[in-house]
C-alpha positions as CSV (number, residue, x, y, z in Angstrom):
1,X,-43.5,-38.6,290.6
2,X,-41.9,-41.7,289.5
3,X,-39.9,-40.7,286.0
4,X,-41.2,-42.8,283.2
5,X,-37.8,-42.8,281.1
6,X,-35.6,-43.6,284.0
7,X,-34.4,-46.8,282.1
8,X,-33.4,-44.6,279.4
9,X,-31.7,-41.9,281.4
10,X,-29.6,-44.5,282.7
11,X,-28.5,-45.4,279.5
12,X,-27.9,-42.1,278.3
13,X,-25.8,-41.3,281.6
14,X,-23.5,-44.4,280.5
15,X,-23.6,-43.7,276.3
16,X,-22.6,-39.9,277.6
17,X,-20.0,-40.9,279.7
18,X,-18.4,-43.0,276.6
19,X,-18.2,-39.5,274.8
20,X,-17.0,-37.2,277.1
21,X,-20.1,-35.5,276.7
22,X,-21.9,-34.4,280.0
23,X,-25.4,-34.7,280.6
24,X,-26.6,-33.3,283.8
25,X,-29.1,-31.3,282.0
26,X,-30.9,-33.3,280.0
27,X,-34.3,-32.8,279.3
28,X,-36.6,-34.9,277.6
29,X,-38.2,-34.0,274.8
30,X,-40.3,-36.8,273.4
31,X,-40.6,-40.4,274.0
32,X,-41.5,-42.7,271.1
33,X,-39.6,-45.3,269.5
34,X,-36.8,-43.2,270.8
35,X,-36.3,-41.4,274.2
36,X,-34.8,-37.8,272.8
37,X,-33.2,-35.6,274.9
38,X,-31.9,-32.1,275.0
39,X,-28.2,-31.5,276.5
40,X,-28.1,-27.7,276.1
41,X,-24.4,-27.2,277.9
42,X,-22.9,-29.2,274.4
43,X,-25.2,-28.2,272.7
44,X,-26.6,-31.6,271.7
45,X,-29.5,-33.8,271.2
46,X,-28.7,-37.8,272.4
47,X,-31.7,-39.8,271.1
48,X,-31.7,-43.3,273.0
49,X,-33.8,-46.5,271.4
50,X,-36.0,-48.6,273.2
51,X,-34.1,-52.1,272.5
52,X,-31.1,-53.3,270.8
53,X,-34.0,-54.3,268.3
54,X,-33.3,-50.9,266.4
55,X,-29.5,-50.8,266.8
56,X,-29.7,-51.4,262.5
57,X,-31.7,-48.8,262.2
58,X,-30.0,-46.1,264.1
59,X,-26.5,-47.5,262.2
60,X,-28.4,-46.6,258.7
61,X,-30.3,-43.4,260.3
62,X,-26.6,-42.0,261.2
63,X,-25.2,-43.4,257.3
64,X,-28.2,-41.3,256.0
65,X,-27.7,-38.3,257.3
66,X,-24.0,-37.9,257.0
67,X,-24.9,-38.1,253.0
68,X,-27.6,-36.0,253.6
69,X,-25.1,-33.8,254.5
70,X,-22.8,-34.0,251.2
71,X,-25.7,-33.4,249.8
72,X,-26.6,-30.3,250.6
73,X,-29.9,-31.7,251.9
74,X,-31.8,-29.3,254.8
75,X,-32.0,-32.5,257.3
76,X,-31.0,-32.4,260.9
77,X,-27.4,-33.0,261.4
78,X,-25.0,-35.9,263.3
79,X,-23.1,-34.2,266.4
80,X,-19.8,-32.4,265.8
81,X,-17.2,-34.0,267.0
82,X,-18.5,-37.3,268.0
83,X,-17.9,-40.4,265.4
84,X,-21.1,-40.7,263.7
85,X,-21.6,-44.2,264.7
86,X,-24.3,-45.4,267.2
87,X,-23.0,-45.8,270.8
88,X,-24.4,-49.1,272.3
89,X,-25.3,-49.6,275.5
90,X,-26.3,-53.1,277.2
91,X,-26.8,-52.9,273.2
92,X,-29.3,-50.2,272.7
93,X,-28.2,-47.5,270.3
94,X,-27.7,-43.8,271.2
95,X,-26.8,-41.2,268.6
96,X,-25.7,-37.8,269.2
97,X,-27.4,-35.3,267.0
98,X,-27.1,-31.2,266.7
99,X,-29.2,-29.3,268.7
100,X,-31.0,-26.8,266.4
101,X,-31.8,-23.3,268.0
102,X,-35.6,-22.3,268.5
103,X,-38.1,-23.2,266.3
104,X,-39.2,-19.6,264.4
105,X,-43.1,-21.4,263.1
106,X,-44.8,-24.0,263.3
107,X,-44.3,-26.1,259.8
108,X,-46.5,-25.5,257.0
109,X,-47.8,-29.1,254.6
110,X,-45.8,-26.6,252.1
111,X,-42.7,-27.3,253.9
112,X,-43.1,-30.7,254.0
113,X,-44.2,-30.8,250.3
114,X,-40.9,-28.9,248.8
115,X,-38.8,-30.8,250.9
116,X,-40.3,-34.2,249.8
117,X,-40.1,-33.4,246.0
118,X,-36.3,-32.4,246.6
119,X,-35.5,-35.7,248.5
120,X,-37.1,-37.5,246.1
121,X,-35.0,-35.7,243.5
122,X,-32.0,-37.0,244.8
123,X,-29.8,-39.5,243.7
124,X,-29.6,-43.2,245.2
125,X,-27.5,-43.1,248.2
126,X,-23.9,-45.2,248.0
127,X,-25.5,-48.0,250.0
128,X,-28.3,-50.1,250.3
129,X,-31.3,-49.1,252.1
130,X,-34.5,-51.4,252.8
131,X,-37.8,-51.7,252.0
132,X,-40.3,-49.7,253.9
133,X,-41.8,-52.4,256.3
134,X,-44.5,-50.2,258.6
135,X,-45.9,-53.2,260.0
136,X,-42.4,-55.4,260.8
137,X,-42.8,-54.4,264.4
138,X,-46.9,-54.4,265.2
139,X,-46.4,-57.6,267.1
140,X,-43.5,-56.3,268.8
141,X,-45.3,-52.8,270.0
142,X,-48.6,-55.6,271.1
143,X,-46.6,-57.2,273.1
144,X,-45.2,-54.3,274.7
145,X,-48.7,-53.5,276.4
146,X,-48.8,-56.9,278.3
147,X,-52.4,-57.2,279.5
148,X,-53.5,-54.5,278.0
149,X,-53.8,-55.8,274.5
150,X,-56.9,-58.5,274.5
151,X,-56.7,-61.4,272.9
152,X,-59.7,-60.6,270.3
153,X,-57.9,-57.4,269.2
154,X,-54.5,-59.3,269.1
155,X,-56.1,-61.3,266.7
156,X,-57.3,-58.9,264.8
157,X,-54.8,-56.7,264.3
158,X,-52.7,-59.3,263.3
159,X,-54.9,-61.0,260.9
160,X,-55.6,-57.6,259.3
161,X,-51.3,-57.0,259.5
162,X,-51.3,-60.0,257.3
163,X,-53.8,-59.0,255.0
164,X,-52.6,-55.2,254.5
165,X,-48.9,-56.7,254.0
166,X,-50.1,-59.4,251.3
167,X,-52.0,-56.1,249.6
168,X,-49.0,-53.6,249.3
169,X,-47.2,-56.8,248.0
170,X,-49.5,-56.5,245.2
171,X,-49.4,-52.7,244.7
172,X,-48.6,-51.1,241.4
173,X,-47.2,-47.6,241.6
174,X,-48.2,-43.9,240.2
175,X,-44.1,-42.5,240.8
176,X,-41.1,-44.0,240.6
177,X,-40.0,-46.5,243.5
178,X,-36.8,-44.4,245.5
179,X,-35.2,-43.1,248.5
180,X,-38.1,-42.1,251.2
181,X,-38.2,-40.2,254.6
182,X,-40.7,-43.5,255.9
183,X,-42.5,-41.2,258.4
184,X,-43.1,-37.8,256.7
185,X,-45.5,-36.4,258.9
186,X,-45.6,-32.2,260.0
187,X,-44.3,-33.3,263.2
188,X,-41.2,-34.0,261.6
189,X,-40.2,-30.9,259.7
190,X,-38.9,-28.1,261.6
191,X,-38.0,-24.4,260.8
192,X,-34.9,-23.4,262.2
193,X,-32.0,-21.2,261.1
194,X,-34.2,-19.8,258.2
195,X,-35.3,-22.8,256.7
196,X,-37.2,-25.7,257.1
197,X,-35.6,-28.9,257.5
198,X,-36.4,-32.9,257.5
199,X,-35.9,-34.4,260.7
200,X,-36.0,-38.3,262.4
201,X,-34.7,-40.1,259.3
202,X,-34.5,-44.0,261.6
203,X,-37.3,-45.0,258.9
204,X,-35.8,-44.1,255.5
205,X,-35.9,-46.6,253.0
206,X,-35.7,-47.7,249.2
207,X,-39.6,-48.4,248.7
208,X,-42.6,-46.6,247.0
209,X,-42.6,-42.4,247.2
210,X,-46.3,-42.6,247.7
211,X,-45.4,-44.2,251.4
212,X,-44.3,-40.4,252.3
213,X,-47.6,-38.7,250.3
214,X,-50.2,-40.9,252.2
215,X,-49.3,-39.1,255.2
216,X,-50.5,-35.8,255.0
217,X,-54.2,-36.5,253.9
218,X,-53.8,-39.4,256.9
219,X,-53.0,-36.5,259.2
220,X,-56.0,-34.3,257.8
221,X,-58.5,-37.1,258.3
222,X,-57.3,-38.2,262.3
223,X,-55.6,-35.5,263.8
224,X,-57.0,-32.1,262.0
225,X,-55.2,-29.7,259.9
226,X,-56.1,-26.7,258.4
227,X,-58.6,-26.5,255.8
228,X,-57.3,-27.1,252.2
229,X,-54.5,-28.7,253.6
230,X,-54.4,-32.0,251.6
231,X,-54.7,-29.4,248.5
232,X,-51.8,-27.5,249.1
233,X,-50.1,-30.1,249.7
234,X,-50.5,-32.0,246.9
235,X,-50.1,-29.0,244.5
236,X,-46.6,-28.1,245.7
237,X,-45.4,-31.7,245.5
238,X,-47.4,-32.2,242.2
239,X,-49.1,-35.1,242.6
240,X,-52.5,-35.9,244.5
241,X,-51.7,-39.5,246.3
242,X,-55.5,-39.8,247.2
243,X,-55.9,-40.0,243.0
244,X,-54.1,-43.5,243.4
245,X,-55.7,-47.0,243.3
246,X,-53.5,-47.8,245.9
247,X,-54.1,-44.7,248.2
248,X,-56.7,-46.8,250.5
249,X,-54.2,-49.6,251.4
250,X,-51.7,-47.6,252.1
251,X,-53.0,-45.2,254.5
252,X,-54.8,-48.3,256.1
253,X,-51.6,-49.8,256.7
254,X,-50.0,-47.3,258.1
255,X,-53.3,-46.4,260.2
256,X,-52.9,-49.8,261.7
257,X,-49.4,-49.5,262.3
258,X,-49.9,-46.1,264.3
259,X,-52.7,-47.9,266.6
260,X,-50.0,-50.7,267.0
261,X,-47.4,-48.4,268.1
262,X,-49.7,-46.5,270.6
263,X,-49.7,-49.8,272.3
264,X,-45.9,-49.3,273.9
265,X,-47.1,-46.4,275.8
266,X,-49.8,-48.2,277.4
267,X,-48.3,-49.6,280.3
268,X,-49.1,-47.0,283.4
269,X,-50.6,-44.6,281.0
270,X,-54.3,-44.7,281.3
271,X,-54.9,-41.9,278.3
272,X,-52.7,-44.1,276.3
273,X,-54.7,-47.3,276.7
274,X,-58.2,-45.1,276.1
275,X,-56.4,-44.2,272.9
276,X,-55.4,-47.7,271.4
277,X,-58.9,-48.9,272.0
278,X,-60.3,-46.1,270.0
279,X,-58.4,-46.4,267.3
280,X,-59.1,-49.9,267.3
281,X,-62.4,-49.7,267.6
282,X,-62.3,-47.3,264.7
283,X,-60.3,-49.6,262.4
284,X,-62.9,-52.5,263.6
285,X,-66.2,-50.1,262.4
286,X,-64.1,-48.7,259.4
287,X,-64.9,-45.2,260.5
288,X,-62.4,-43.3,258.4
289,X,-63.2,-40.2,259.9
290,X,-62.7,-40.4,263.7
291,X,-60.4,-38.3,265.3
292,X,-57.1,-39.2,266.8
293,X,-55.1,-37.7,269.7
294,X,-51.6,-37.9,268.9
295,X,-49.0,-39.2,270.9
């Protein structure tokens, strides 16, 4: 079987070696923006990026969570004993991460709810973070799925990239702008060590808290959760996003940034190219309901 993250084994072999960490036993994990594996004998997770594109990102992902940490925040933690600084390889980032012991249950919208209404309790950090740009890399992810991407729905997605950007330009908040996790979906909380924690922080940014709170009903719609979902969440964080004269962009944006990003997996993955043309063909028939298979 050919191995699909060879590329990126390679670099973690090399970003490894710069560490004096070893890595004969990785295992892969998940493969996304990121290629994250699991190096049990340290005791250490080694996320590597998929271009030298995202080296910024990993710099400010690392920043983040070091004040995360001074602040007491229940976030996954930077590797012990390694400078928390990117290593760059051929310029792609790797960081080094802690490797949390066994997940004790699956994450509740609860969970995600308390730990959203704490981070966005928190103070600005000591640096500057960016604006939450969901769409900066759509063309970049299209082009990513060579032939697979036709030149109609390039078109498309682009012109409706255009229009969803000009539209959140124009948005006018329910909460105070602030500090945001910038993908706060389930999949990214985890319970470990007797708490739940906040996990894959490359996307925080400075930008509207309703950009975390679209997610959850977005979730409930395409990929199912359990009934009354949206309402418990909302009621633990206190505020119902889907209330908000802005909810509709914003979970169309990021809808059309999640068909966008299916496209990278596309290449040699024939349930991956099924996918994208769903969810395009969703977007193009507005079907709001559809289900999605996440990847």
């Amino acid at each position: 079987m050919i191995d699909s993250v060879a590329g990126e084994r390679s670099v973690l072999v090399r970003a490894c070696a710069k560490v004096g960490v070893p890595c004969a036993d990785a295992t892969l994990l998940s493969f996304g923006e990121n290629a994250v594996f699991a190096l049990p004998g340290p005791g250490l997770v080694a996320r590597v990026a998929r271009g030298a594109h995202l080296a910024e990102r990993a710099r400010r992902e690392i920043a983040v969570a070091c004040w995360l940490a001074e602040q007491d925040f229940p976030a996954v933690r930077p590797a012990a004993g390694i400078e928390p600084q990117p290593v760059l390889v051929d310029g792609r980032p790797v960081t080094f991460w802690e490797l949390l012991p066994p997940a004790e249950r699956e994450p509740d919208v609860v969970d995600l709810a308390r730990l959203l209404k704490r981070l966005h309790a928190l103070p600005a950090p000591p640096f500057a973070l960016p604006a939450r740009e969901p769409l900066a890399l759509v063309a970049t992810w299209l082009d990513s799925a060579d032939a697979a991407v036709g030149l109609a729905d390039r078109r498309y997605l682009l012109a409706r990239r255009d229009e969803l950007a000009a539209a959140c330009r124009e948005l006018t908040p329910a909460l105070p702008p602030g500090l945001i996790h910038g993908d706060a979906l389930l999949r990214n909380v985890g319970v470990h060590g007797g708490r739940a924690l906040l996990l894959d922080w490359e996307t925080v940014a400075h930008d509207l808290r309703e950009f975390d709170l679209v997610l959850t009903p977005m979730a409930a719609a395409r990929y199912g959760l359990p009934a009354g979902a949206e309402r418990r969440f909302a009621k633990k964080y206190g505020f119902d996003v889907t209330t908000w004269p802005g909810y509709r962009v914003l979970r169309e944006t990021r809808e059309l940034a999640a068909t966008a990003w299916v496209a990278q997996h596309v290449p040699g993955n024939p349930a991956a190219e099924e996918e994208f043309h769903h969810r395009v063909h969703t977007l193009r028939t507005n079907n709001t309901r559809a289900h999605w298979h996440a990847f």
